[in-house]
VEXKE-650080 format. One record per residue (C-alpha): z, y, x. Coordinates in steps of 0.25 Angstrom, whole numbers, padded with zeros to 4 digits, always signed. Layout:
<rs>
ZYX ...
</rs>
This chain:
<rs>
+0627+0607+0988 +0630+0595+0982 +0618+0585+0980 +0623+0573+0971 +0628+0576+0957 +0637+0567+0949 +0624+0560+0944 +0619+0554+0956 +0632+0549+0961 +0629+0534+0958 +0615+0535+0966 +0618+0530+0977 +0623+0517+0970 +0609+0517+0963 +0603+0517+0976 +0611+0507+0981 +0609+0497+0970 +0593+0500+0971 +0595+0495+0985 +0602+0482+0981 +0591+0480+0969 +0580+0481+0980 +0587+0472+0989 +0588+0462+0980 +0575+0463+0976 +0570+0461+0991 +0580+0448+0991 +0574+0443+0978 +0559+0443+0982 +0563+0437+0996 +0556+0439+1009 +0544+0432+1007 +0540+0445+1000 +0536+0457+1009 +0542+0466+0999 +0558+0460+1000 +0558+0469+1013 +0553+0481+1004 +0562+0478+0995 +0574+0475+1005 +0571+0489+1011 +0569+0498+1000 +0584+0491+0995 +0591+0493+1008 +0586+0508+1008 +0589+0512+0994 +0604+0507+0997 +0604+0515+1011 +0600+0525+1003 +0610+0525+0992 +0622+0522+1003 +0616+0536+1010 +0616+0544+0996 +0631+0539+0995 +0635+0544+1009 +0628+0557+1005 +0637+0558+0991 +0648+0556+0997 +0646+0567+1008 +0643+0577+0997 +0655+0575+0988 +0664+0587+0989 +0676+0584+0998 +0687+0591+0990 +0690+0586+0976 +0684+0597+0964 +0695+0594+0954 +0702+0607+0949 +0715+0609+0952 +0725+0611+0940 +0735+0624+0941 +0749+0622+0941 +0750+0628+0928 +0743+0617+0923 +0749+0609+0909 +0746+0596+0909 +0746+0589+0893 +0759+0582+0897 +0767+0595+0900 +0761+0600+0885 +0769+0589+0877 +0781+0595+0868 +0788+0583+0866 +0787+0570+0874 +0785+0558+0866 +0797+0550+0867 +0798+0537+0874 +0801+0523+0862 +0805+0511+0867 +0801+0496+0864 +0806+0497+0848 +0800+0510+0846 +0815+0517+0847 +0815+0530+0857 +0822+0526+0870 +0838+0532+0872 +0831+0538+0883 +0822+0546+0876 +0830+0548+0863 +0841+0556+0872 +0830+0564+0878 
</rs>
């Protein structure tokens, strides 16, 4: 069962950034303040937090890749083309090369 959706894939980087806002905080108040260490503390949990939800988002990602395979009877748009354009060269002439093709 997978847990994360495409939507939360950016949260641990929100939690990480909280946790730098919050640390800054504490630094701008300075330590005269008993609240710098409050702040300091909730910064330095919310970014262990956001690092643990990364660990956990990598462990669920599915190992093998879920790209579907295209058959061997597969036409690609480039196979579909009836006539090649043909090649021209500086002056707009077709190349001799091209001409005798």
């Amino acid at each position: 069962m997978r847990l994360f959706t495409t939507n939360h894939e950016r949260l641990p980087m929100v939690w990480v950034l909280l946790g730098l806002l919050f640390n800054a905080a504490g630094l701008y108040l300075g330590f005269e303040y008993s609240m710098a260490f409050v702040y300091m503390i909730v910064g330095w949990l919310c970014c262990v937090f956001g690092a643990t939800v990364f660990v956990l988002q990598r462990q669920e990602r599915p190992r093998s890749s879920t790209a579907t395979r295209l058959s061997p009877k597969f036409i690609s748009a480039g196979a579909t083309v009836i006539m090649p354009a043909m090649q021209t060269g500086e002056n707009g002439q077709a190349t001799e090369q091209s001409a005798a093709e």
